[in-house]
mmCIF file of the C-alpha atoms, coordinates in Angstrom:
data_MODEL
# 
_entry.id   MODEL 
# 
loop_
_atom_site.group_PDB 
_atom_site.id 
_atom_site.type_symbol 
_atom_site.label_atom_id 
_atom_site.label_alt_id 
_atom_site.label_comp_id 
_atom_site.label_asym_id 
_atom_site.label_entity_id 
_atom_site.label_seq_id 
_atom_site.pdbx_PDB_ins_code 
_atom_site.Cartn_x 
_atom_site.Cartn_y 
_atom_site.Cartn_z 
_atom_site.occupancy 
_atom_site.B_iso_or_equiv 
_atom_site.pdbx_formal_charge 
_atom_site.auth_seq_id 
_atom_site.auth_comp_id 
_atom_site.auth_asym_id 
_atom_site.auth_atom_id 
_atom_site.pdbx_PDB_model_num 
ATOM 1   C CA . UNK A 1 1   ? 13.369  13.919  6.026   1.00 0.00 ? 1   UNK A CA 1 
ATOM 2   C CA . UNK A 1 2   ? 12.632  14.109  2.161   1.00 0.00 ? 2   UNK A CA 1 
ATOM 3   C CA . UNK A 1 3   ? 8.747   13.317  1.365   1.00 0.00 ? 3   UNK A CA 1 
ATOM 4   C CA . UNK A 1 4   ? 7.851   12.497  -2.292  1.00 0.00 ? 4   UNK A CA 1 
ATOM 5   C CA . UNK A 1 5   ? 4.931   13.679  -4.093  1.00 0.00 ? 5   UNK A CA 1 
ATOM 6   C CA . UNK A 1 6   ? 3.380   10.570  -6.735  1.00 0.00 ? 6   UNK A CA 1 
ATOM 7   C CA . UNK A 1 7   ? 1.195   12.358  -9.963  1.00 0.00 ? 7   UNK A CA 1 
ATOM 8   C CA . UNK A 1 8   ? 0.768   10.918  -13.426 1.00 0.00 ? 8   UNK A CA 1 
ATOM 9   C CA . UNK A 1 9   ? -2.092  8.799   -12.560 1.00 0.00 ? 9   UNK A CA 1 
ATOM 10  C CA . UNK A 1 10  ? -5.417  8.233   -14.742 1.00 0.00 ? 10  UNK A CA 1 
ATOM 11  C CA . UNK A 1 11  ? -7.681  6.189   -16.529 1.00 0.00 ? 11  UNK A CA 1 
ATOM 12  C CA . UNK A 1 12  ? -5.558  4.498   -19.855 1.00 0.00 ? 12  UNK A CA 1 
ATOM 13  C CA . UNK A 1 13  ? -6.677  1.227   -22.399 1.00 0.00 ? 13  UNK A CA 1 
ATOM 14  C CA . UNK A 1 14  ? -4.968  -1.761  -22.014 1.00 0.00 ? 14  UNK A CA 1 
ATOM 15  C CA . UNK A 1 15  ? -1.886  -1.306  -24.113 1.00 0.00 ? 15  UNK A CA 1 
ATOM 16  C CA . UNK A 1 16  ? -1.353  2.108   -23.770 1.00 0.00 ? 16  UNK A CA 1 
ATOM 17  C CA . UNK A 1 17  ? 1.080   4.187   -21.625 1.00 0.00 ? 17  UNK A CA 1 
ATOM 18  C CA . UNK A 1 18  ? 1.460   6.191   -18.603 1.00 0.00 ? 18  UNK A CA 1 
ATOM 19  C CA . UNK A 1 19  ? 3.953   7.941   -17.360 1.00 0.00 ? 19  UNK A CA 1 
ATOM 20  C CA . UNK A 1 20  ? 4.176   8.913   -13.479 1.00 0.00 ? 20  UNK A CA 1 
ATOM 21  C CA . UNK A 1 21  ? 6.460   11.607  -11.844 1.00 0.00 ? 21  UNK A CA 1 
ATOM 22  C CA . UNK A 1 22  ? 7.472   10.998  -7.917  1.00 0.00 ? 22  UNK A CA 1 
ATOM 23  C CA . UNK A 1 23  ? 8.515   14.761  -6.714  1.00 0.00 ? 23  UNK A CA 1 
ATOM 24  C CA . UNK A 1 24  ? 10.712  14.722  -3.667  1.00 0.00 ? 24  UNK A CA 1 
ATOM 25  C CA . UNK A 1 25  ? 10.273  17.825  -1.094  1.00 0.00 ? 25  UNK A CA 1 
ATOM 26  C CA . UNK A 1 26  ? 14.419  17.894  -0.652  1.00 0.00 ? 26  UNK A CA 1 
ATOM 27  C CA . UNK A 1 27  ? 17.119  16.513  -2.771  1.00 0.00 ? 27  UNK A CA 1 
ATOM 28  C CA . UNK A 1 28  ? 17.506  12.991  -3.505  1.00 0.00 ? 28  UNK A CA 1 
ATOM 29  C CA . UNK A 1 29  ? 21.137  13.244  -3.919  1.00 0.00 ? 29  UNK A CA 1 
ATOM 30  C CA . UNK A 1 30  ? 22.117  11.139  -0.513  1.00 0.00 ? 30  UNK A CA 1 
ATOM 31  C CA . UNK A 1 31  ? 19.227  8.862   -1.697  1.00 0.00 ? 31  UNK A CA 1 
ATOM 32  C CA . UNK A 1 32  ? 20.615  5.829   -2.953  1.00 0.00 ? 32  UNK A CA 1 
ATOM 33  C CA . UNK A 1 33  ? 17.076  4.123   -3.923  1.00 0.00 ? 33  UNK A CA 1 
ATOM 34  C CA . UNK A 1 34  ? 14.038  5.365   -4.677  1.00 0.00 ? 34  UNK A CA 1 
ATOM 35  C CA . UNK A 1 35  ? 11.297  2.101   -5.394  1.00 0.00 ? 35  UNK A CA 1 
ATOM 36  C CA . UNK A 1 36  ? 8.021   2.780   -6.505  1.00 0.00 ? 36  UNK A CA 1 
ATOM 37  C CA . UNK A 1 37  ? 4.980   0.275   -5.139  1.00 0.00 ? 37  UNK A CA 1 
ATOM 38  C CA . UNK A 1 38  ? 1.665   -0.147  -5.859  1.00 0.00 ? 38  UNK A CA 1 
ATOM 39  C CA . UNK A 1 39  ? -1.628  -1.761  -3.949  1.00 0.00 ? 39  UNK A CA 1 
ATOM 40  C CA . UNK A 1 40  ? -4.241  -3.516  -6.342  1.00 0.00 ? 40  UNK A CA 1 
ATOM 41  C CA . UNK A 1 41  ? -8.125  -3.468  -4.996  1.00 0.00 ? 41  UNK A CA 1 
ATOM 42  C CA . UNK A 1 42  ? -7.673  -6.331  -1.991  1.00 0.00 ? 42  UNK A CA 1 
ATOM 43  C CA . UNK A 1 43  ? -3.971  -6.440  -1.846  1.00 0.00 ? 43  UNK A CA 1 
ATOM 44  C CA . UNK A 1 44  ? -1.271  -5.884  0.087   1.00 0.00 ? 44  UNK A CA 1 
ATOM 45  C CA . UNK A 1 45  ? 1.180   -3.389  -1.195  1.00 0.00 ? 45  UNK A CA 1 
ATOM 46  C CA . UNK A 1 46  ? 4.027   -4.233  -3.564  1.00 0.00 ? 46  UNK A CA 1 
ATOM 47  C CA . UNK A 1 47  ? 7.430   -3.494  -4.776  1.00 0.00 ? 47  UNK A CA 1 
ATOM 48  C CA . UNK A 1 48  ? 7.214   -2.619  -8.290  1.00 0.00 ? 48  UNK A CA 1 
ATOM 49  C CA . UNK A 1 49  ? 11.511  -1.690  -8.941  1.00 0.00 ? 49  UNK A CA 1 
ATOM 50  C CA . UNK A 1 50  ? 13.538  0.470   -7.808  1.00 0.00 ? 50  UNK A CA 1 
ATOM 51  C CA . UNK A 1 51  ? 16.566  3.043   -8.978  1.00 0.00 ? 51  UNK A CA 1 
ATOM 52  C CA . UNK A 1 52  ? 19.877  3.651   -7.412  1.00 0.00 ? 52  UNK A CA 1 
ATOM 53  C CA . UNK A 1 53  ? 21.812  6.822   -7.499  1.00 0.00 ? 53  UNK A CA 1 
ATOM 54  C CA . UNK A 1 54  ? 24.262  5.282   -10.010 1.00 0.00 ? 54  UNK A CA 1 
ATOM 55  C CA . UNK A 1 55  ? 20.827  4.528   -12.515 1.00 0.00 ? 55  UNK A CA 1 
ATOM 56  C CA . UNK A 1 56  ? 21.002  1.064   -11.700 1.00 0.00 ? 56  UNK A CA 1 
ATOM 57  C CA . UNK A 1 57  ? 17.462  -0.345  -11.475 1.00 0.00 ? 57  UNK A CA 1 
ATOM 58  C CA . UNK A 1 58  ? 15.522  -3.425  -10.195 1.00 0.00 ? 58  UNK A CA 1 
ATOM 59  C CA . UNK A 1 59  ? 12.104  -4.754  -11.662 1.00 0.00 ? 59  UNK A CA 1 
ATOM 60  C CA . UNK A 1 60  ? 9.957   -7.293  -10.659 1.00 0.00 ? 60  UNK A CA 1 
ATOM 61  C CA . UNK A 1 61  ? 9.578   -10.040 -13.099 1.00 0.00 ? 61  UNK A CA 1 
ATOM 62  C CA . UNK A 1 62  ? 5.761   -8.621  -13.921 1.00 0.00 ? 62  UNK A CA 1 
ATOM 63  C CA . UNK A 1 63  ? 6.577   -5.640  -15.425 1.00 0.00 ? 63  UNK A CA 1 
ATOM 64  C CA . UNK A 1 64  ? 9.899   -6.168  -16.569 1.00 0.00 ? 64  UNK A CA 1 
ATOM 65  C CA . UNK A 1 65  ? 10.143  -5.029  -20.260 1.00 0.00 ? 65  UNK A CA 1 
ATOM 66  C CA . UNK A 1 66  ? 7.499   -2.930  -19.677 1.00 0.00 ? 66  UNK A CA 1 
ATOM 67  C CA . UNK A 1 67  ? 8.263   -0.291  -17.197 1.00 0.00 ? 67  UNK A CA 1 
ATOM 68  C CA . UNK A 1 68  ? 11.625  1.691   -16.756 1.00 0.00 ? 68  UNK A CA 1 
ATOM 69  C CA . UNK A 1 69  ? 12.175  3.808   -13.592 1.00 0.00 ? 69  UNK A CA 1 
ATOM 70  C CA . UNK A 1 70  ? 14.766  6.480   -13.938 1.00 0.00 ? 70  UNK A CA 1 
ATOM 71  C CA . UNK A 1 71  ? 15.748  9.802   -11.950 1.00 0.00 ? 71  UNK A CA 1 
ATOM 72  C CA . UNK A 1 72  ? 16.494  13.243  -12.032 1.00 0.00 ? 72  UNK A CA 1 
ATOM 73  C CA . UNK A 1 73  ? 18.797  14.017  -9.677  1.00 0.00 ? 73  UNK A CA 1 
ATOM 74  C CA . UNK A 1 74  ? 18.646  17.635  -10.599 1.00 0.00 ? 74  UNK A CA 1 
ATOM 75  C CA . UNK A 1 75  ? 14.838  17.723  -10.554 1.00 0.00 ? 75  UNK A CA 1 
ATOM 76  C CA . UNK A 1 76  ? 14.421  16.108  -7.218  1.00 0.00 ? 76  UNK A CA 1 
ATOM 77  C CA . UNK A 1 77  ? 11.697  13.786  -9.014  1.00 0.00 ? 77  UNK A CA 1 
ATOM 78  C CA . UNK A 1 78  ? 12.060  9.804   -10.344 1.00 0.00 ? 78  UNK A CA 1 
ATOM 79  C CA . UNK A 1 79  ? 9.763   8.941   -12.755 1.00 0.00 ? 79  UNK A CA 1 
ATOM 80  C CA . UNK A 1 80  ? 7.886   5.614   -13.630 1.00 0.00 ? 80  UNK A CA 1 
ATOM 81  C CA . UNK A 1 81  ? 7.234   4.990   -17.172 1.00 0.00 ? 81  UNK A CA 1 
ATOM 82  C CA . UNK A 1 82  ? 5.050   2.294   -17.709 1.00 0.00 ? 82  UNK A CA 1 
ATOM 83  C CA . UNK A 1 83  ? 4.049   1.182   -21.600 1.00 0.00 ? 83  UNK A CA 1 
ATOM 84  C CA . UNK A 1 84  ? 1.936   -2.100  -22.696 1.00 0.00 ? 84  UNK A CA 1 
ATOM 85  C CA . UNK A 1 85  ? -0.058  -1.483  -19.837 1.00 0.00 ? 85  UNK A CA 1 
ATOM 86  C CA . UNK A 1 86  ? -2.482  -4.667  -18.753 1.00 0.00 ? 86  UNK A CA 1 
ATOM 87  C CA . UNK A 1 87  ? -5.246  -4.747  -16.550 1.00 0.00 ? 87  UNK A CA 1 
ATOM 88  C CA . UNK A 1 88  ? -3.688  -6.066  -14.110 1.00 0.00 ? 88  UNK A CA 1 
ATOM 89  C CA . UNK A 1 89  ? -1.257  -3.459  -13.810 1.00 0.00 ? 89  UNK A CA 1 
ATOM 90  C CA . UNK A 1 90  ? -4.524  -1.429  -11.891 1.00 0.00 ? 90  UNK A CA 1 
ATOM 91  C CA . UNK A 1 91  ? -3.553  -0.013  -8.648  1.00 0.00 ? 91  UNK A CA 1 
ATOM 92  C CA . UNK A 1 92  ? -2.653  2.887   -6.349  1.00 0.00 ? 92  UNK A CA 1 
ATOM 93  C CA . UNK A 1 93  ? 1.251   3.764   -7.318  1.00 0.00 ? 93  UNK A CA 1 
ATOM 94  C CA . UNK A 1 94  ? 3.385   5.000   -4.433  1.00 0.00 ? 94  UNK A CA 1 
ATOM 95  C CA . UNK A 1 95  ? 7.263   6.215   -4.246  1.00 0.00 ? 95  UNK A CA 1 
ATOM 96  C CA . UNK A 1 96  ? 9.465   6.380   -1.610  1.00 0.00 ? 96  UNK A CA 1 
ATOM 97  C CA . UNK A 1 97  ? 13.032  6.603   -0.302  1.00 0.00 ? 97  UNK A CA 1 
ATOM 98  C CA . UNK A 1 98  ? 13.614  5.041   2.690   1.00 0.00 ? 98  UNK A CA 1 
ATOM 99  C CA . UNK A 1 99  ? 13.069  8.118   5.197   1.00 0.00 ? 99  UNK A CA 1 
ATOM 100 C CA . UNK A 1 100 ? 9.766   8.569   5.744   1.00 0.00 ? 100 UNK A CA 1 
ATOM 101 C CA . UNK A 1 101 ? 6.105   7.451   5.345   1.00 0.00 ? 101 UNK A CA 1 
ATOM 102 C CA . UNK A 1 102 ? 3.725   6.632   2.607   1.00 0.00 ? 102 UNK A CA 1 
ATOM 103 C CA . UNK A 1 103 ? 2.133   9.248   0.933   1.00 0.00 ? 103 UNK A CA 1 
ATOM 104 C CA . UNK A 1 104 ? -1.125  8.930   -1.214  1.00 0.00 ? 104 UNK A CA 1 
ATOM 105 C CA . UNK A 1 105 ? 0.026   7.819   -4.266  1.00 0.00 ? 105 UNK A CA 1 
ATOM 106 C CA . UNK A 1 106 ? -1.851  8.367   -7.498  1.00 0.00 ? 106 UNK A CA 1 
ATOM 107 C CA . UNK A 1 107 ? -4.423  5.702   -9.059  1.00 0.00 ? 107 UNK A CA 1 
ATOM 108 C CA . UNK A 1 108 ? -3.854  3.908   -12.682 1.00 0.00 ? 108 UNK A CA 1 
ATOM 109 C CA . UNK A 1 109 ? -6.299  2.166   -13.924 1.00 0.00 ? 109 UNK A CA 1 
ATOM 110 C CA . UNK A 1 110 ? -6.646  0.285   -16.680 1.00 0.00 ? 110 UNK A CA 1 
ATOM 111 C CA . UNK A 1 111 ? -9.164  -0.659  -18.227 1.00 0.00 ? 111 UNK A CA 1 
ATOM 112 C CA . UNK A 1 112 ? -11.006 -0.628  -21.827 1.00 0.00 ? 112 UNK A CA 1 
# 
């Protein structure tokens, strides 16, 4: 069972960028999507987009344009990159594959 580690996280100005790594414990080879989520302050959590083994990806219409999602298959790690952030965008960012639970995520915020 492959666990993924989330990092990247921090305090950024609206507009700016952030980029987040997701670092699986195993290979992510057999994986065929990886999705990163996120939880705002009072909310339930979310599906953000995901990325398939072939680099196909999925966005929600919220951040679409803004945020790409791509993987290193060699690495073990996907990656978030998220640009024109808004402060809306604020929450705890998770990963995951399909295999196991939640970790802890890591917290963007943004905010001026």
């Amino acid at each position: 069972q492959v666990q993924f580690v989330e990092s990247g996280g921090g305090l950024v100005q609206p507009g700016g960028s952030l980029r987040l790594s997701c670092a699986a414990s195993g290979s992510i080879y057999s994986i065929y999507a990886v999705g990163w989520y996120r939880q705002a302050p009072g909310k339930q959590r979310g599906l953000v987009g995901t990325v398939t083994s072939g680099g196909s990806n999925f966005y929600v219409d919220s951040v679409k344009g803004r945020f790409t999602i791509s993987r290193d298959n060699a690495k073990n790690t996907v990656y978030l990159q998220m640009n024109s952030l808004k402060p809306e965008d604020t929450a705890v960012y998770y990963c995951n594959g399909g295999s196991g639970g939640w970790g802890q995520g890591t917290q963007v915020t943004v905010s001026s």
